[in-house]
Residue, then its C-alpha position, 0 to 999 in steps of 0.5 A: x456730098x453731091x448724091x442726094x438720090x437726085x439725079x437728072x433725067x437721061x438723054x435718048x441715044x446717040x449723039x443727040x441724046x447725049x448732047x440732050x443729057x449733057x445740057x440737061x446735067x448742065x442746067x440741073x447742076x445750075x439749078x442746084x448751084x443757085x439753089x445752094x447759094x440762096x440759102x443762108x449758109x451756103x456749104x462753099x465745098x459743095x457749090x465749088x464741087x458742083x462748079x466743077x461738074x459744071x464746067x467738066x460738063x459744058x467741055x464735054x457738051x462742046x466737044x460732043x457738039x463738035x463730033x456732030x458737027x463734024x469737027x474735029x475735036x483735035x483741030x479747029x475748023x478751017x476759017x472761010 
């Protein structure tokens, strides 16, 4: 359902570029999300799959931001 041959572009290497592809995955999927639901009938399993996607993408561009911050993705940062 989701594989239309349309795929967002990828990030460089590293972390930062895979910090960079996540969130461009992110906003794609958002684009393609709003996109679904502007249309007059709506495929409800598509969007509640890209949905998904999202959300698996923005815990993973949260727990790649933290391993580049130098947090651990095990614990929280100690409070000042």
């Amino acid at each position: 359902m989701l594989a239309r041959n349309t795929h967002p572009p990828r990030g460089g290497r590293g972390l930062a570029g895979r910090l960079q592809h996540l969130r461009t995955v992110h906003d794609w999927l958002q684009a393609r999300i709003d996109a679904e639901t502007a249309k007059p009938l709506p495929d409800s399993l598509n969007i509640q799959e890209m949905k998904r996607l999202r959300l698996k993408t923005k815990d993973e561009i949260a727990l790649v931001s933290g391993i580049a911050s130098g947090v651990s993705p095990n614990h929280p940062p100690l409070s000042a």
